[in-house]
C-alpha positions as semicolon CSV with decimal commas, in nm:
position;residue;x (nm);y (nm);z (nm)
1;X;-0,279;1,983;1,114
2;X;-0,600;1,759;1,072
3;X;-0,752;1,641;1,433
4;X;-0,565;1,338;1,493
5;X;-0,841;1,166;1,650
6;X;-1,040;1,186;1,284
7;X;-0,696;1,056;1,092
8;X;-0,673;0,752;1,358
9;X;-1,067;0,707;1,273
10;X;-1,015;0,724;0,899
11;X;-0,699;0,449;0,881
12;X;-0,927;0,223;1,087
13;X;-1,234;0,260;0,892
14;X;-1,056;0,213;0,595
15;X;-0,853;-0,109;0,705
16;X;-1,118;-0,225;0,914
17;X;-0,859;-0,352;1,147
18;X;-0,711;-0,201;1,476
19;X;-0,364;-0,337;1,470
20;X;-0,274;-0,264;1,128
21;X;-0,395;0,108;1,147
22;X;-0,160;0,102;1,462
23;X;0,108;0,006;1,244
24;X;0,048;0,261;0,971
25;X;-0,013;0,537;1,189
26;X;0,305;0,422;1,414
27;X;0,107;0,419;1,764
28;X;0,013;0,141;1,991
29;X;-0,312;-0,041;1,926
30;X;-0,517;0,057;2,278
31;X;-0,361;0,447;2,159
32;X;-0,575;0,356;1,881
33;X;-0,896;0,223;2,081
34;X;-0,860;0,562;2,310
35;X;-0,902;0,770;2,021
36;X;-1,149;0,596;1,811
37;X;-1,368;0,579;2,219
38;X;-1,287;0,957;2,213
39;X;-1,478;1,027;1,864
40;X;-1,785;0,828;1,980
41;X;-1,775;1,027;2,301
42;X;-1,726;1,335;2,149
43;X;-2,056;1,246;1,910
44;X;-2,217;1,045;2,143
45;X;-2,260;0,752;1,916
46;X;-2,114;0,430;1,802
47;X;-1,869;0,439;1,506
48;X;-1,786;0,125;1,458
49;X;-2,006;-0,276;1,523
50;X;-1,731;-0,478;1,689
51;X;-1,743;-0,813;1,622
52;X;-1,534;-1,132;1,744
53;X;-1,352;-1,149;1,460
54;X;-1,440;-0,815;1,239
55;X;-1,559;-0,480;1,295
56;X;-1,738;-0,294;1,034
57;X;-1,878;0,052;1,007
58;X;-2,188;0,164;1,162
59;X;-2,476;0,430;0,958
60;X;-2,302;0,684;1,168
61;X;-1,932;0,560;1,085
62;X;-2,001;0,554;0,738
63;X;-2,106;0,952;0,757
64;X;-1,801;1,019;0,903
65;X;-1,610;0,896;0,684
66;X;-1,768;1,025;0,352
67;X;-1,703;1,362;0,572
68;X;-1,312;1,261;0,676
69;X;-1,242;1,180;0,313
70;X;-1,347;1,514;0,176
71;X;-1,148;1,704;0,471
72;X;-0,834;1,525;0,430
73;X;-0,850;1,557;0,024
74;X;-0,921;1,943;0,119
75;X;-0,602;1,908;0,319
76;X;-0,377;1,789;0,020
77;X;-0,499;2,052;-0,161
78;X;-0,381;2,281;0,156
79;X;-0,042;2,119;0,106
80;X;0,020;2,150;-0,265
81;X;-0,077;2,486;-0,265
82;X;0,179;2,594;0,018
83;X;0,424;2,383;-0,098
84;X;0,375;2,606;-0,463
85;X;0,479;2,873;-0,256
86;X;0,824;2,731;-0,185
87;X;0,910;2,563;-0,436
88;X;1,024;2,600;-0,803
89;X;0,781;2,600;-1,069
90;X;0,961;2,602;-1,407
91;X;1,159;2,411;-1,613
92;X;1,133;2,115;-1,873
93;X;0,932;1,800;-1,740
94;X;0,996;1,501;-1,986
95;X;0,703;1,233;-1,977
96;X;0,661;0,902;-2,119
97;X;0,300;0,710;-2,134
98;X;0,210;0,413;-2,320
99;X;0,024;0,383;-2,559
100;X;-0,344;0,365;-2,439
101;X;-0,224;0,625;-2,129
102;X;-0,071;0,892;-2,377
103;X;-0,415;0,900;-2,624
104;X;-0,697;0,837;-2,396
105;X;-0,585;0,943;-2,023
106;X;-0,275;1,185;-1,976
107;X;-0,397;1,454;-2,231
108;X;-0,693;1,627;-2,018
109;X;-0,436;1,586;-1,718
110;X;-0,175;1,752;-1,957
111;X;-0,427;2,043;-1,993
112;X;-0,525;2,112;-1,686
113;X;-0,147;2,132;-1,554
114;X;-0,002;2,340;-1,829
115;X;-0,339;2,581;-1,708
116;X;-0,199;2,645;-1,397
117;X;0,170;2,594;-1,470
118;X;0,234;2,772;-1,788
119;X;0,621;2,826;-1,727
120;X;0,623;2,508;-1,701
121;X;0,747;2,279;-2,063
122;X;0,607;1,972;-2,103
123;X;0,761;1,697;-2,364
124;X;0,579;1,415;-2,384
125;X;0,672;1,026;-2,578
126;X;0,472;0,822;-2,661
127;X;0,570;0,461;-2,672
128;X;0,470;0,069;-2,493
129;X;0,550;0,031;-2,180
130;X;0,868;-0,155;-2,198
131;X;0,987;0,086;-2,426
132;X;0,902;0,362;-2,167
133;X;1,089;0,182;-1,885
134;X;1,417;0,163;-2,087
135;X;1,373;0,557;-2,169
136;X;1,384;0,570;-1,790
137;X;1,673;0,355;-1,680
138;X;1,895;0,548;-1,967
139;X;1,711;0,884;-1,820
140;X;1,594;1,023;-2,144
141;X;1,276;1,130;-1,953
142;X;1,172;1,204;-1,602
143;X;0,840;1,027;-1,562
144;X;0,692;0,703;-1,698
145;X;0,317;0,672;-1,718
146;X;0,311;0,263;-1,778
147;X;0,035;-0,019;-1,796
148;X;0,007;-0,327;-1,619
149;X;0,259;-0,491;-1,339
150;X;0,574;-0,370;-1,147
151;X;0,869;-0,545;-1,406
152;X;1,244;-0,356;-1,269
153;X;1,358;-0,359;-0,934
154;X;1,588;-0,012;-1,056
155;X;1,207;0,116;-1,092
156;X;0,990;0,264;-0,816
157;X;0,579;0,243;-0,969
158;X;0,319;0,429;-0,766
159;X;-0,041;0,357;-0,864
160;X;-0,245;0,631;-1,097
161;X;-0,577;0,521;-1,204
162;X;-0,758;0,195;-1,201
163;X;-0,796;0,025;-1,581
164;X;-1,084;-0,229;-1,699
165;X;-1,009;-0,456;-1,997
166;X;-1,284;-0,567;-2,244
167;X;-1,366;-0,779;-2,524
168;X;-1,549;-0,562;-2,802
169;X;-1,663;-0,550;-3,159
170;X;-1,867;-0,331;-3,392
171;X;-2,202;-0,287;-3,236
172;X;-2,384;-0,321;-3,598
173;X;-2,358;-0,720;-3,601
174;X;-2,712;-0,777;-3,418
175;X;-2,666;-1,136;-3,454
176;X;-2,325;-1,132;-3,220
177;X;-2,384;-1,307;-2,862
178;X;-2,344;-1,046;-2,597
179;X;-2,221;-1,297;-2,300
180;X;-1,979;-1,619;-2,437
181;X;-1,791;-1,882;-2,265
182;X;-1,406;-1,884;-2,278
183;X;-1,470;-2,186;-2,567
184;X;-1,602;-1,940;-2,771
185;X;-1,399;-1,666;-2,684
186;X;-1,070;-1,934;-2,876
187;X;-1,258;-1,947;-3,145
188;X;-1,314;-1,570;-3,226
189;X;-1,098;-1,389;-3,456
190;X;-0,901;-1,132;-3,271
191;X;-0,725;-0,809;-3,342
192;X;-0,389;-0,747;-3,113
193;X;-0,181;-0,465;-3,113
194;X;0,220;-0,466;-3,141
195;X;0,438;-0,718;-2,909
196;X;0,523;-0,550;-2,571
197;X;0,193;-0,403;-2,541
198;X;0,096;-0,396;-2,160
199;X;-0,252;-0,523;-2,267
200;X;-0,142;-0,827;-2,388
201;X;0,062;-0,926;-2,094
202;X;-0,208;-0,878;-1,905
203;X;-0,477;-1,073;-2,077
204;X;-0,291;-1,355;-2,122
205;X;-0,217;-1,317;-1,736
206;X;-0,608;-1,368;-1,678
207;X;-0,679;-1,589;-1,959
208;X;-0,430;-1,860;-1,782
209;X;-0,696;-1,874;-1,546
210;X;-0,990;-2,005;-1,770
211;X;-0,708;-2,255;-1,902
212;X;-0,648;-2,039;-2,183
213;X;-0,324;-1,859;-2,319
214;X;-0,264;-1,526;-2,521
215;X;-0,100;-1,730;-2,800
216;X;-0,392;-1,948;-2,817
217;X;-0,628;-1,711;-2,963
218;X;-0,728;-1,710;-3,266
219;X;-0,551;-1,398;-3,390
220;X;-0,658;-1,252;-3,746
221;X;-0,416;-0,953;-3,762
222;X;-0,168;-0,711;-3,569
223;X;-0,248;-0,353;-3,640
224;X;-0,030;-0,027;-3,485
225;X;-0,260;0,139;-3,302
226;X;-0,567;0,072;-3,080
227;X;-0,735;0,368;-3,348
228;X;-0,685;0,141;-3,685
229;X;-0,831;-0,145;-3,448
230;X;-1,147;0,037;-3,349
231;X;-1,210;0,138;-3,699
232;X;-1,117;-0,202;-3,837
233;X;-1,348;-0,359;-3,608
234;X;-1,676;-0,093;-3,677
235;X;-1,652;-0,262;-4,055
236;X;-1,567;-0,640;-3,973
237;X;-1,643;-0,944;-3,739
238;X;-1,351;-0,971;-3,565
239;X;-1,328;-0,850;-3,182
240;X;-1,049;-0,738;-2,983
241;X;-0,936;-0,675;-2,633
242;X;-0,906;-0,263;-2,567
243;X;-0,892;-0,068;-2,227
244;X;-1,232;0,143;-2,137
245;X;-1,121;0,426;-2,126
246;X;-1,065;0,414;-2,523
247;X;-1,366;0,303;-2,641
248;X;-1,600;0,527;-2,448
249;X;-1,691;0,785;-2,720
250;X;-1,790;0,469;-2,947
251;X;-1,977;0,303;-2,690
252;X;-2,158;0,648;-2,665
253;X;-2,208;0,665;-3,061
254;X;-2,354;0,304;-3,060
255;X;-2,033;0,233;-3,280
256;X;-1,882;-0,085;-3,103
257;X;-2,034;-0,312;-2,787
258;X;-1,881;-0,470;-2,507
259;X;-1,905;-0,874;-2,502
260;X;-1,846;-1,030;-2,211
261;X;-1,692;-1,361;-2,140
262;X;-1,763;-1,582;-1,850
263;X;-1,542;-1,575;-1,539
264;X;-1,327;-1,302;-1,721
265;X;-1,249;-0,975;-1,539
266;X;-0,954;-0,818;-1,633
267;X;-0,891;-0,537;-1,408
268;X;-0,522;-0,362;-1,408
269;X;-0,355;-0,020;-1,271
270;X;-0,243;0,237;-1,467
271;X;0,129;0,344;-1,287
272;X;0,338;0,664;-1,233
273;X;0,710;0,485;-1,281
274;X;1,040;0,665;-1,197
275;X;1,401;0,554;-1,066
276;X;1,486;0,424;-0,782
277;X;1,501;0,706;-0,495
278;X;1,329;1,056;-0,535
279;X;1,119;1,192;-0,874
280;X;1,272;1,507;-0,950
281;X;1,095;1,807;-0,850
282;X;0,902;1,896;-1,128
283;X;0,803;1,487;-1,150
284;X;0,683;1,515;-0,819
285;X;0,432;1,797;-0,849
286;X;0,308;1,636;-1,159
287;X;0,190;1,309;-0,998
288;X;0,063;1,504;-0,721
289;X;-0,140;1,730;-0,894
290;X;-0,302;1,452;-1,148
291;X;-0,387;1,238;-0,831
292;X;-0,565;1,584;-0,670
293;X;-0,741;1,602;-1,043
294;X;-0,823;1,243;-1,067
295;X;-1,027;1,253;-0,730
């Protein structure tokens, strides 16, 4: 529905590479110069700096894009709204998130869906993620909400939200270093949560890289929830590795601080997971209508 010409601009400026937005928009590559020579025609400037090897975005590229980004979102929402109008909207949708997803990220999401879908029932579990992928191969729910990377080729993960990973403790201890070196970081007592948490697996998949391994920590204690180790940590020394998203209102209240370690980023994705083929319908608007409420 969307000019063409601005959808051909918007896969180029976003790959920054002519060929492979010819490949994901299924046209030849000089069908893709035409266009993109069209639009700077049309505004009677240059889009794009073309260089030998790389093109990048000019000031006036870079407008046009902030602009294409908010007309094609406005276009999903077009979609999803029409599509309402054809399509079921009732039933029992059965959820699964692990365990950081299900407190700190799906609820709001939860609320804002069950506002405009009221007929429809919403069960949610609440469980790791490996538990959460076995509820979904023996379909006791419809949808997974899981942490961390793609583990069953029977499962199909689409990307939600982007996670960060940090290293905090109670904000109180003003002698406590604020940057340390992975040394250090061995020597620290650490909280950890249960075993097939999708935080661990994914420290210990960054920690590998400063020559370090999950096991190697100095663990102190395994609690059940990341709750008992936030409060545990307010009234001790120990730290512990917890997704941002969960520690925001304490960061806020002054009640724990992040510490961070050298040439550690942990960075992960937060996943939609389903089986292999097509969610089921009521599956499918869900995803759709948390990624339209995420942006």
């Amino acid at each position: 529905m969307a000019d063409f010409r601005l959808r051909v601009f918007y896969t180029v400026a976003q790959t920054l590479n002519f060929n492979r937005a010819s490949e994901q928009l299924h046209i030849s590559q000089p069908a893709v110069t035409k266009h993109i020579k069209e639009l700077e025609q049309h505004y009677a400037i240059t889009l794009f700096d073309r260089g030998r090897k790389q093109i990048k975005l000019t000031r006036a590229g870079e407008v046009l894009l902030q602009h294409a980004h908010l007309i094609f979102e406005q276009y999903q929402k077009l979609e999803f709204d029409i599509n309402l109008l054809q399509n079921k909207t009732e039933g029992v949708l059965q959820i699964g998130a692990s365990t950081t997803i299900a407190q700190y990220v799906i609820p709001q999401y939860l609320a804002y869906f069950h506002n405009r879908f009221p007929e429809i029932h919403i069960e949610l579990t609440n469980a790791n993620s490996l538990d959460i992928e076995q509820l979904l191969i023996r379909k006791k729910i419809d949808l997974g909400l899981v942490e961390g990377p793609v583990r069953h080729t029977d499962l199909k993960y689409t990307t939600f939200l982007q996670d960060e990973i940090v290293l905090v403790t109670g904000a109180k201890k003003s002698n406590k270093k604020r940057v340390i070196t992975a040394k250090e970081l061995s020597t620290l007592p650490i909280l950890i949560r249960e075993s097939g948490s999708g935080t661990a697996e994914i420290i210990d998949n960054h920690l590998s890289a400063l020559g370090l391994s999950y096991n190697e920590l100095n663990i102190q204690m395994q609690l059940g929830s990341t709750e008992s180790i936030k409060n545990y940590l307010v009234f001790s020394d120990t730290f512990a590795f917890l997704s941002i998203y969960s520690i925001r209102q304490e960061l806020a209240d002054d009640r724990l601080t992040i510490v961070d370690v050298e040439g550690l980023d942990i960075q992960r994705m937060f996943s939609f997971v389903y089986r292999q083929g097509q969610p089921s319908p009521l599956a499918k608007l869900f995803m759709k209508f948390a990624s339209l409420e995420r942006k």
